[in-house]
Residue frames relative to the residue before (quaternion, step in Angstrom):
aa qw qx qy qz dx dy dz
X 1.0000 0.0000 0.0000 0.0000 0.00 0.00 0.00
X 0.0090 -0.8839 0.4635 0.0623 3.50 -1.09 0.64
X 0.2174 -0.8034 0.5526 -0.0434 3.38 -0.15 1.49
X 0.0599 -0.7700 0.6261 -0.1075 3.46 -0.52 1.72
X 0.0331 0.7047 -0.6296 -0.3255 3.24 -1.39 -0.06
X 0.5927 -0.6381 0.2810 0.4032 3.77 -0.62 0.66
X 0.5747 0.4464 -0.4337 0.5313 3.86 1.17 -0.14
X 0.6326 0.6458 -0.3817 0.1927 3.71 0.28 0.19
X 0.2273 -0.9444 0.2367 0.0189 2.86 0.44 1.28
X 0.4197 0.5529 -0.4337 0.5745 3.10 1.72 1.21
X 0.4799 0.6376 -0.4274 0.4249 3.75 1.52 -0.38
X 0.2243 -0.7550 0.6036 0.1240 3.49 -0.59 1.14
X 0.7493 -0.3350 0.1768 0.5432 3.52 0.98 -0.56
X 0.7559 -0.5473 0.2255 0.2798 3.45 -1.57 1.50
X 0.8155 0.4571 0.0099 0.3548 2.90 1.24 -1.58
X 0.0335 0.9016 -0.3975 -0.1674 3.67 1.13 0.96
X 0.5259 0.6598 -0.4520 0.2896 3.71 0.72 0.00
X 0.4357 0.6641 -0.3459 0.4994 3.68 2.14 0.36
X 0.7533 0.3695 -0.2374 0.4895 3.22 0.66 -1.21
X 0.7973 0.2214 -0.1842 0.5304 4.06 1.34 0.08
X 0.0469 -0.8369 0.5414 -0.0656 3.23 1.33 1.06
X 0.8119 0.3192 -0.2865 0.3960 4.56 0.52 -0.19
X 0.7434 0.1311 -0.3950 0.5236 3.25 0.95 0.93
X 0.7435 -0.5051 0.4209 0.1225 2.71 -2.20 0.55
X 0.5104 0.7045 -0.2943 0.3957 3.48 1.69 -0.65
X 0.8101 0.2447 -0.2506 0.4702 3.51 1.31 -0.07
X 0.3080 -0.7870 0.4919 0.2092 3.67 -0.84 1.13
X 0.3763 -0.6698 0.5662 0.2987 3.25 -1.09 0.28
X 0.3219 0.7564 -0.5239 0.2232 3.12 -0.26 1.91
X 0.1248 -0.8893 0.4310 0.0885 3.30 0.62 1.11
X 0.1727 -0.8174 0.5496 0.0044 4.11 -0.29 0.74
X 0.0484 -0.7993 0.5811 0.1450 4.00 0.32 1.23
X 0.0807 0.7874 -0.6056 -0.0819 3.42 -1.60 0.28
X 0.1145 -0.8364 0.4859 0.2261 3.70 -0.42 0.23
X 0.5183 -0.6932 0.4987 0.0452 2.78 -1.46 1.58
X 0.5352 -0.5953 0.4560 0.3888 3.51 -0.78 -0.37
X 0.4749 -0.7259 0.4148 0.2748 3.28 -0.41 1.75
X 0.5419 0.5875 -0.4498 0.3986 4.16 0.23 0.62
X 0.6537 -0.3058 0.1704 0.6709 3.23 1.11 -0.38
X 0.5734 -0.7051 0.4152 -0.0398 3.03 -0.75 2.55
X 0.9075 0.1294 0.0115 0.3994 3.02 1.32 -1.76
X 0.1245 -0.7143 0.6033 -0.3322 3.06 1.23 1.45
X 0.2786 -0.6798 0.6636 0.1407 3.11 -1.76 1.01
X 0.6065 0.3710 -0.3950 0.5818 3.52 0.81 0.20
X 0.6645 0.3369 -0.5125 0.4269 3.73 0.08 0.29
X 0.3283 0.6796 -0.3456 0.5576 3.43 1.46 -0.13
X 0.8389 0.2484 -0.0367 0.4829 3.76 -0.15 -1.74
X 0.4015 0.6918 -0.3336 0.4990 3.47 1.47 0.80
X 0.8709 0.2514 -0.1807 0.3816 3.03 1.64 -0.42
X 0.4076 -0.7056 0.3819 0.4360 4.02 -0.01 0.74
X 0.4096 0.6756 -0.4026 0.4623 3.57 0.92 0.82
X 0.6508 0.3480 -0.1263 0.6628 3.33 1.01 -1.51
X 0.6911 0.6028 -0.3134 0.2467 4.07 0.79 -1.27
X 0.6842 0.5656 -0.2589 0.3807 3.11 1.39 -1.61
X 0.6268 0.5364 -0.3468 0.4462 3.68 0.45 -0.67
X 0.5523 0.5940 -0.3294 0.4834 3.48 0.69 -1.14
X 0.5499 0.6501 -0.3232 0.4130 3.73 0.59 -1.37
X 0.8112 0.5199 -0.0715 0.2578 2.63 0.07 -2.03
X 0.5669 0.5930 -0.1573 0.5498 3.48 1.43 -0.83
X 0.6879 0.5398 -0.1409 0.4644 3.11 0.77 -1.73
């Protein structure tokens, strides 16, 4: 799963099934969320969202 927000400027791109185009292990699910514009890519503005939260759960 991939949960972007578009100011993050570590996001190489939306669409990760480019950057692994020979296996099946990634879906093409792209989850938008917006962080706080100080720092996009904070993992806790990240874990702020039940987007980024629910999966985590799920593992857990």
């Amino acid at each position: 799963m991939n949960i972007a927000d578009r100011d993050d400027y570590i996001v190489s791109t939306l669409r990760l099934r480019t950057l692994f185009p020979e296996t099946d292990d990634v879906l093409e699910r792209t989850h938008m969320v917006k962080n706080a514009n100080g720092n996009p890519h904070a993992a806790l503005e990240y874990l702020k969202h039940w987007e980024t939260v629910a999966p985590l759960a799920q593992v857990l």
